[in-house]
N, C-alpha and C positions, 0 to 999 in steps of 0.2 A: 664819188671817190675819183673817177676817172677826169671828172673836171678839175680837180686840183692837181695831179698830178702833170694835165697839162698844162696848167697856167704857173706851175713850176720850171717846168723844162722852158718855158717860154721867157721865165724869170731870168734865169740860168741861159741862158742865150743872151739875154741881151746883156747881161754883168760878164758874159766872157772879153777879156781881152783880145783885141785885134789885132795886136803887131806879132810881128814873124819870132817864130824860134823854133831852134831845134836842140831835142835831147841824145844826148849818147848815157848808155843804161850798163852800168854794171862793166863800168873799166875797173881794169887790174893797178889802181892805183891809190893811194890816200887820198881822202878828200885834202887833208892840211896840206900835203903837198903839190895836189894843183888850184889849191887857194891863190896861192904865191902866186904864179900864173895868171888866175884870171886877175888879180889886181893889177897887174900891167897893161891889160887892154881896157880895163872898165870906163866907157866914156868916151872912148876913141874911135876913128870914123875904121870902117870896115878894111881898106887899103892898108891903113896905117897900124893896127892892130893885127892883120894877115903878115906885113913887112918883120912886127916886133916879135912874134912868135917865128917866124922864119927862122930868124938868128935866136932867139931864146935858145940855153942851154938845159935847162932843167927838163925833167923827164916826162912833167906834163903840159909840154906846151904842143907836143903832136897830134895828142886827141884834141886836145882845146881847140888847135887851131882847125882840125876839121870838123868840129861843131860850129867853130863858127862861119866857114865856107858851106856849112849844109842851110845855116839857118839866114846866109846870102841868098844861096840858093833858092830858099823855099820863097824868101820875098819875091824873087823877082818871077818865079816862075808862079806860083800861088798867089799872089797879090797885084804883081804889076807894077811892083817896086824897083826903081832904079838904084843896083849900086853905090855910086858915085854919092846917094843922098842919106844914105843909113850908116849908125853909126850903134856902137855898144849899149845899151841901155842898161841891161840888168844882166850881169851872171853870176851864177852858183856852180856850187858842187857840194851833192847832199850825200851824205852814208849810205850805201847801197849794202850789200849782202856782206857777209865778213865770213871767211873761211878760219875755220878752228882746226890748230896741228897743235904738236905738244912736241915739244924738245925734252929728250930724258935729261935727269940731271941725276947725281949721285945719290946713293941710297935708297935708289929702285921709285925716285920720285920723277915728276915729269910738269917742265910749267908750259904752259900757254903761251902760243905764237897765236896772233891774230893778225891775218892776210886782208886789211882789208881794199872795199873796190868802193868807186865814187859812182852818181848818176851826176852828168856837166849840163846844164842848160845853160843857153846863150839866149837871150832877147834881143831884138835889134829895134830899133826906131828911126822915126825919118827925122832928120833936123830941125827942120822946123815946128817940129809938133811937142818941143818940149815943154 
């Protein structure tokens, strides 16, 4: 039994993905609305997607944009990734927790507000390894 559970993890090691990313978990925002967002960076080098989110006016481009300076970050500090050479590969933003309030409404009735919050990953890759 113990032998297959390690020639599992061992499995699972080697199918894990290599390139850098970082998650931000449970922002207070829609996932649909920093959809928007990350379709402006997807594919673009790290500089040039930090720049477009700078000036982005929409309301999730602040977490986006510091997911994706953490998941700079992690390259260069965790891998030994330059930079200059990384560029967007893959991001999301998945449905996280959803907070449930209820707005009264007339006749002692009451509907359903749903608050909800995104988890954002950002991927990054080196250029040349596409």
């Amino acid at each position: 039994m113990a032998s297959n559970m390690n020639k599992k993890t061992e499995r699972i090691a080697q199918n894990k993905d290599q390139r850098p990313y970082a998650v931000a978990k449970h922002i207070r925002i829609s996932p649909y609305k920093v959809r928007t967002v990350l379709a402006l960076i997807r594919g673009k080098s790290v500089a040039e997607a930090a720049a477009i989110l700078t000036y982005c006016t929409k309301s999730g481009a602040e977490p986006v944009k510091k997911v994706l300076l953490s998941a700079a970050a992690n390259a260069e500090h965790n891998k030994g990734m330059d930079r200059g050479d990384l560029f967007v590969a893959e991001c999301f933003a998945d449905g996280a927790t959803t907070l449930k309030r209820m707005q009264p409404v007339s006749k002692g009735r009451g509907h359903a507000i749903l608050k909800r919050s995104s988890h954002i990953t950002v991927i990054l890759d080196v250029k040349g390894d596409n």
